[in-house]
N, C-alpha and C positions, 0 to 999 in steps of 0.2 A: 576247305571243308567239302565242294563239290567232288573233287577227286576222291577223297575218300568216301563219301557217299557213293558215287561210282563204281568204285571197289569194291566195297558191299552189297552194291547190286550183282557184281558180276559172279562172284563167289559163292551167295546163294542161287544166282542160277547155275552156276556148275556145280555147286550141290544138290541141286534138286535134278539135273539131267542126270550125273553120275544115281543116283538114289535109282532112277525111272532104269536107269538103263541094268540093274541090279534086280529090277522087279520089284521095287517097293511102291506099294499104291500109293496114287497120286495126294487123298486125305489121309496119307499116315504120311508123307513130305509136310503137306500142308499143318496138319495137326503136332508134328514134330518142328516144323520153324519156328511157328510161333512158339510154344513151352520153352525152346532153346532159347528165342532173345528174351521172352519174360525172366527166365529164369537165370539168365546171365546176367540182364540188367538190373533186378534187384539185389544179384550176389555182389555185382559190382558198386552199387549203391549202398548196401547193410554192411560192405567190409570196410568201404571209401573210409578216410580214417575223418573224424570231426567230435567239434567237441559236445558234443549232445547223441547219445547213444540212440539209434531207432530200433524198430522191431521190423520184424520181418515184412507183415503186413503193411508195414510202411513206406518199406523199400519197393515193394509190387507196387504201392500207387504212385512212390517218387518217379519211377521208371516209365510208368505208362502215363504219366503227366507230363513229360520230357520228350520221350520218344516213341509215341504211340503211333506218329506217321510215318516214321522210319521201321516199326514192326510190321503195319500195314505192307508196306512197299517192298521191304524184303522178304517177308509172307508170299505176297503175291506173285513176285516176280520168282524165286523158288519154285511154286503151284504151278507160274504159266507153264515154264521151261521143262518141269516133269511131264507136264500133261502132253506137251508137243512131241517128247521123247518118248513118250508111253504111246500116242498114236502111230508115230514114225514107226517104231521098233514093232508093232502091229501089223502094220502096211507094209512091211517090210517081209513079216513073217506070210502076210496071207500071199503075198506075191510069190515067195520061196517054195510052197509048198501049190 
């Protein structure tokens, strides 16, 4: 489970560098991480197949009752890596110019 946790870390920070490095602000990474795992994990939770049918609203609380530290964390870790690539590629340009 930690390797995959891992993996997950590393892949939202390369989506959130690749993101910064494209010019997308750092609160539209942030504000797009989190939407993408809420909203993956309750699609993933409302199609799970079981025999008691939920609602949608459901599935949002199943998701962030389960995996609310793992949104945080990939959240965050996303955020950081844009913001450092958003500063870099700044520092970079004021130095160019």
């Amino acid at each position: 489970m930690g390797q995959w946790r891992f993996l997950a870390i590393v892949v939202a920070a390369a989506c959130g560098g690749v993101s910064a490095m494209f010019g997308v602000r750092v609160i539209a990474v942030a504000c797009g991480a989190t939407a993408g795992l809420m909203l993956g994990g309750a699609w993933a939770a409302w199609w799970f197949p079981s025999d008691v049918q939920i609602s949608v609203g459901a599935a949002f609380v199943s998701n962030l009752e389960s995996f609310w530290r793992e949104v945080i964390i990939l959240t965050t870790s996303a955020t950081v890596v844009a913001f450092c690539c958003t500063r870099l590629a700044k520092r970079r340009l004021t130095k160019a110019n």
